[in-house]
C-alpha positions as CSV (number, residue, x, y, z in Angstrom):
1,X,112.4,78.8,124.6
2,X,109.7,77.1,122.4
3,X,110.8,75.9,119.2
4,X,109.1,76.8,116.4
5,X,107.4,74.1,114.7
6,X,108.7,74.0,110.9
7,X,105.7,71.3,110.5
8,X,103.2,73.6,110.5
9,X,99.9,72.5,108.8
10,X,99.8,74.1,105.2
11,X,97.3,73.8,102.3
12,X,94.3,74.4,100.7
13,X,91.9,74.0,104.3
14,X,94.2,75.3,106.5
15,X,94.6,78.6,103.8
16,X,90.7,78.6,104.2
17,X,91.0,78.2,108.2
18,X,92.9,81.0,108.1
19,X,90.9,83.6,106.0
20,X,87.4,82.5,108.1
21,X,89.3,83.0,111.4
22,X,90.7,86.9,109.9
23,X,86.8,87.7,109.1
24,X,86.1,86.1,112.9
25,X,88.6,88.9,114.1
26,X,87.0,92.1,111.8
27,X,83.9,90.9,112.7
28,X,84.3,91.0,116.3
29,X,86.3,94.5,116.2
30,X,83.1,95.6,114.1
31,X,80.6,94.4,116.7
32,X,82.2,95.4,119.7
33,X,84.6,98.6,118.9
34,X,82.6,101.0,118.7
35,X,85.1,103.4,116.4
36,X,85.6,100.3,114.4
37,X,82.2,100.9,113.5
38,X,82.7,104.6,113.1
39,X,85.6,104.0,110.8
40,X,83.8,101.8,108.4
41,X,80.4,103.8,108.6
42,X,82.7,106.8,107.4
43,X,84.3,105.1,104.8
44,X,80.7,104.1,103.3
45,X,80.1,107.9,103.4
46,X,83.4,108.6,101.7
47,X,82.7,105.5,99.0
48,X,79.4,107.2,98.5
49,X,81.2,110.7,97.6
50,X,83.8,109.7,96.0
51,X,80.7,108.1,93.6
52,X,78.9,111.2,93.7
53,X,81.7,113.5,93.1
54,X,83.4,111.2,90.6
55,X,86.9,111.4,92.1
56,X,89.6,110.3,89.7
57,X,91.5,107.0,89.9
58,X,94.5,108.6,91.9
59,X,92.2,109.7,94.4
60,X,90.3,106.3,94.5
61,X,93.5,104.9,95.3
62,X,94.2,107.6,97.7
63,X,90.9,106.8,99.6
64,X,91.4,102.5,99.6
65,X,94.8,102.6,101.0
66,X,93.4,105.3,104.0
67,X,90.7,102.9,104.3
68,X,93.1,100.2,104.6
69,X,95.2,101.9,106.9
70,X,92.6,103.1,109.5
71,X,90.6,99.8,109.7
72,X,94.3,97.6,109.9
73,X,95.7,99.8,112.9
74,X,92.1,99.2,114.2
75,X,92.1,95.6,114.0
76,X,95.7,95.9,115.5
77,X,94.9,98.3,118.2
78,X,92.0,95.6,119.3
79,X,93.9,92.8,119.7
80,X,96.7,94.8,121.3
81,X,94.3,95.5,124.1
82,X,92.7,91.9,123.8
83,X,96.3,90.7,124.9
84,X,96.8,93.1,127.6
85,X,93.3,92.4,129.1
86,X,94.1,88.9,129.1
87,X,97.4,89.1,131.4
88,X,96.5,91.9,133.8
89,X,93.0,93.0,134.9
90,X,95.5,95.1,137.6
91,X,96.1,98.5,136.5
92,X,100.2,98.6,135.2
93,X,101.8,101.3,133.4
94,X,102.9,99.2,131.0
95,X,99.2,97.9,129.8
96,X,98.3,102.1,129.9
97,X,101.8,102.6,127.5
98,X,100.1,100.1,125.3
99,X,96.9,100.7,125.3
100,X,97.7,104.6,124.6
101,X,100.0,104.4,121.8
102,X,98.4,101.4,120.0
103,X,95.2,104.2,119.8
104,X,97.4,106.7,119.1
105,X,98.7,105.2,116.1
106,X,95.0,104.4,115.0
107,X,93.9,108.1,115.5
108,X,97.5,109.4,113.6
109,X,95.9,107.5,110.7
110,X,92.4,108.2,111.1
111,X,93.9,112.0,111.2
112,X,95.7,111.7,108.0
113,X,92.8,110.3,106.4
114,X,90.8,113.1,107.3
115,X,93.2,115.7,106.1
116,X,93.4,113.6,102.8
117,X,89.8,113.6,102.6
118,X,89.4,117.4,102.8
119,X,91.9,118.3,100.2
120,X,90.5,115.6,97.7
121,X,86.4,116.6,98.3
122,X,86.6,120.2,99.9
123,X,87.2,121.4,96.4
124,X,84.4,119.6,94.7
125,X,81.6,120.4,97.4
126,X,82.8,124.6,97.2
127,X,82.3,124.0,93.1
128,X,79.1,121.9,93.6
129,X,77.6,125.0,96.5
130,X,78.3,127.2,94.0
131,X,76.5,125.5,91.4
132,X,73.5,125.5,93.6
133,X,73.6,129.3,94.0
């Protein structure tokens, strides 16, 4: 078994190495998931409510950790597939088990966000039709 190196290169550049090759990774998920894309055009939509409807803090903080949540699992469930692309172009089981449940866990997210979502703004927009009436 490989040891693991306890020399590891630390500091100031290799801190900034590391935060321009995490943007590398959401950019890439971005430009070539397409629900990445989805995920973050909907949370635009949501910022843009939640500024419209003027959403309290607790539900502001509601909203960022859903955002957080759906775009991580995302970034996770990409790379989870990267990896299993990159040792088997053969169909296995296996690579289907983890493909499967990696988007599963991304869609069991984007599902709660959703429901979170409808109890914070379904309120607001039946009050703001009925204004409109």
């Amino acid at each position: 078994m490989k040891q693991i190196s306890k020399d590891k290169p630390r500091g100031v550049h290799q801190f900034w190495t590391s935060v321009f090759h995490s943007i590398d990774g959401i950019i890439y998920a971005f430009t070539v998931e397409q629900n990445m894309f989805i995920h973050v055009m909907v949370m635009l939509m949501v910022i843009g409510c939640g500024i419209f409807f003027q959403i309290n803090v607790m539900e502001w903080l509601f909203c960022l950790v859903m955002f957080g949540l759906v775009i991580s699992t995302e970034l996770i469930n990409t790379a989870i597939e990267a990896v299993v692309d990159l040792i088997t172009e053969d169909y296995h089981v296996l690579a289907k088990v983890a493909k499967d449940t990696s988007a599963g866990a991304v869609m069991v997210f984007a599902i709660t966000a959703a429901t979170g979502g409808i109890i914070i703004f379904l309120p607001k927009l039946i009050v703001f039709i009925e204004g409109m009436i």
